[in-house]
N, C-alpha and C positions, 0 to 999 in steps of 0.2 A: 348968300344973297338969294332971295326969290325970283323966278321966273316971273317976266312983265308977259301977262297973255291978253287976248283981245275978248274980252266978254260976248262982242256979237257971233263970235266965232266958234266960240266955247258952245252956247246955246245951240250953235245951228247942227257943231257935230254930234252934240249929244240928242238932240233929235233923231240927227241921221243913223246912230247908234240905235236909238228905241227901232226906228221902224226899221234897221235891219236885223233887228232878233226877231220883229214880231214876222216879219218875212220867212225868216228860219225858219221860225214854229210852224208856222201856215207851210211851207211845205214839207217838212215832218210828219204833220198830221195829214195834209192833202192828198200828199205826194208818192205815198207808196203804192205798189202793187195791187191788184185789187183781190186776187189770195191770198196775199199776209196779212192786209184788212179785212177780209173773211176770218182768219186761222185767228187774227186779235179777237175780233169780236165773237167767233162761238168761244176763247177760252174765257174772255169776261164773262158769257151768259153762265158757262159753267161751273164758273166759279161763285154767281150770285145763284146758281141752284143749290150748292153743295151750301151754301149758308144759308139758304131759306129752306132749308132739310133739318136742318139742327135747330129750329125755332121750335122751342119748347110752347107744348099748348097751354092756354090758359083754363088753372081747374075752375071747375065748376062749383057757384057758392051753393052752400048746402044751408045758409042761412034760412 
């Protein structure tokens, strides 16, 4: 037999679900240190140098 559940209810937690992951995230991202959001962020710049090094140039038309 199926669970009888209340629809307004259902809605309201699964709201309350959304905006407590989008909370989570937000302090995740917010909420750290602000040296290991340093130490994040030069290893991304690093990382977009070491691939903008490998871009191969475009030749030259000889047309």
């Amino acid at each position: 037999m199926t669970k009888i559940i209340n629809l307004r209810q259902a809605r309201k937690q699964r709201g309350r679900d959304a905006k407590r992951a989008a909370g989570d995230a937000n302090a995740a991202r917010f909420g750290e240190a602000k040296p290991l959001r340093q130490a994040r962020n030069a290893e991304a710049d690093r990382v977009a140098r070491a691939h903008e090094a490998h871009r191969r140039e475009d030749a030259p038309d000889d047309a």
